[in-house]
Every structure is written in C-alpha cells, then in structure tokens.
C-alpha positions in Angstrom: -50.5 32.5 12.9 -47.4 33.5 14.1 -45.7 36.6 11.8 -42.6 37.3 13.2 -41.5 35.6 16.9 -38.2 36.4 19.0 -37.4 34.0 21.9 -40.2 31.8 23.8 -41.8 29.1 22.4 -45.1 28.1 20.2 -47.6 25.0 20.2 -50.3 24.0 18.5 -52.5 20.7 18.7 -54.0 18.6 21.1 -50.2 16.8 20.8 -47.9 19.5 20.2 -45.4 20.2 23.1 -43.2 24.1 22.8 -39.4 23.9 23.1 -38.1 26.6 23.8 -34.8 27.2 21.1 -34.2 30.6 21.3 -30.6 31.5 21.4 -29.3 33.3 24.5 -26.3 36.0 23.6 -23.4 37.6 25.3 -21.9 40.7 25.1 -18.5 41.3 23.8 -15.7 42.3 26.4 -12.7 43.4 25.8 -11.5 40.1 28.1 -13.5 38.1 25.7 -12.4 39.6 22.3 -8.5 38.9 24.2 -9.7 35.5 25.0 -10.4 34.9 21.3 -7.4 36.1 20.1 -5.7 33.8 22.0 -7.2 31.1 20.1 -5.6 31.9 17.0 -2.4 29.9 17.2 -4.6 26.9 17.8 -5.7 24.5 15.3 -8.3 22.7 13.7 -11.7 22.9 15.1 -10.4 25.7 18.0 -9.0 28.0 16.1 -12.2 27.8 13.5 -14.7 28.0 16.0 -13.1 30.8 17.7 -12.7 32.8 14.5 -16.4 32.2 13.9 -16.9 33.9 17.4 -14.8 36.8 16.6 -16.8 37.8 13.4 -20.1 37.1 15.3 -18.6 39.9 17.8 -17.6 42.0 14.7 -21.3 41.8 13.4 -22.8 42.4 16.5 -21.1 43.0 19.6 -22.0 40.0 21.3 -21.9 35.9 21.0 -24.0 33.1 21.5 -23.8 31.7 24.6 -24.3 28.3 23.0 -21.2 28.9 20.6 -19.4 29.9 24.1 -20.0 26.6 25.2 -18.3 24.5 22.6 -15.1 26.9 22.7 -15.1 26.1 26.2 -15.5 22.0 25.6 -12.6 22.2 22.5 -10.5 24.4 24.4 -10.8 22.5 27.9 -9.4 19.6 25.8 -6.5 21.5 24.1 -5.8 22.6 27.5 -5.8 19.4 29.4 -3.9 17.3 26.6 -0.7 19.7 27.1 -1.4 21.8 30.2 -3.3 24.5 32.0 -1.0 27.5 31.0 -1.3 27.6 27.6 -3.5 30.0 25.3 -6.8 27.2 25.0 -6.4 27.5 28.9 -6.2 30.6 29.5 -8.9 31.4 27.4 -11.0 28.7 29.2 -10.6 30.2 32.2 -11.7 33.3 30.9 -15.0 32.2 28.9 -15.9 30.0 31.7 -15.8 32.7 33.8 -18.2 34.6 31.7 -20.8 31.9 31.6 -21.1 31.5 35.0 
C-alpha cells in the first residue's frame, strides 16, 4: 500500500499499466504575474482562467504548467482573431516563452 505518493506513477496486477499524472509547476515571475494582469481586460474563458492562475500564484508562488498551457491556447486565439499586439498576445508571447 501506497500512504502518501508525490509525482511518479503506481501499478498493480498482472494488467495494470502506471500513468504518470503528476502535475509539473512553475514558478512565479514577476514577467508572468505582468503577463496575467494583462489578461484582465479579456473576457470569458481568458480572463477566468487567468484569474485562476493569479490566485494559484498567490497561494503558492508558482503555476501549473498544465494550466499554462490552456492560457496559451485561449489567449493564442484572442490574439489571432484581432491581432498580435494586443494584451492575449503579448501575454502569449510571454508564457510561451516560459514553457519552452
């Protein structure tokens, strides 16, 4: 038995395959946290997912990578329907860059 696991992966059975679904986390910059502020004046979706990041960063200092990701996908969008030079891409540019 497994008490208390953090990251990795666990099988057990002649059938049973491990997944690995451990969360992978970033630390907070001060580009980041500017990144996410940005976001604000977005709507919908955007603007909810990147408050949700900015209380994760409040709580912990740091963001899931995974979380990272979808601001990237919504705000890619917002940038592309109306241009690269607005606030979704700016902060695109700037998340990307802190995933690669």
């Amino acid at each position: 038995a497994i008490g208390r696991m953090t990251g990795g992966a666990a099988a057990s059975g002649p059938d049973a395959r491990a997944t690995d679904r451990s969360e992978q986390f970033i630390e907070a910059t001060p580009q980041l946290v500017d990144a996410l502020r940005l976001l604000r004046g977005e709507s919908g979706e955007l603007r909810a997912e990147a408050a949700e990041a900015e209380r994760e960063i409040q709580a912990t200092g740091r963001v899931t990578q995974s979380r990272l990701r979808k601001l990237v996908g919504l705000a890619g969008r917002a940038a592309g329907s109306v241009g690269g030079q607005t606030a979704a891409g700016v902060a695109t540019e700037v998340i990307t860059g802190m995933l690669t």
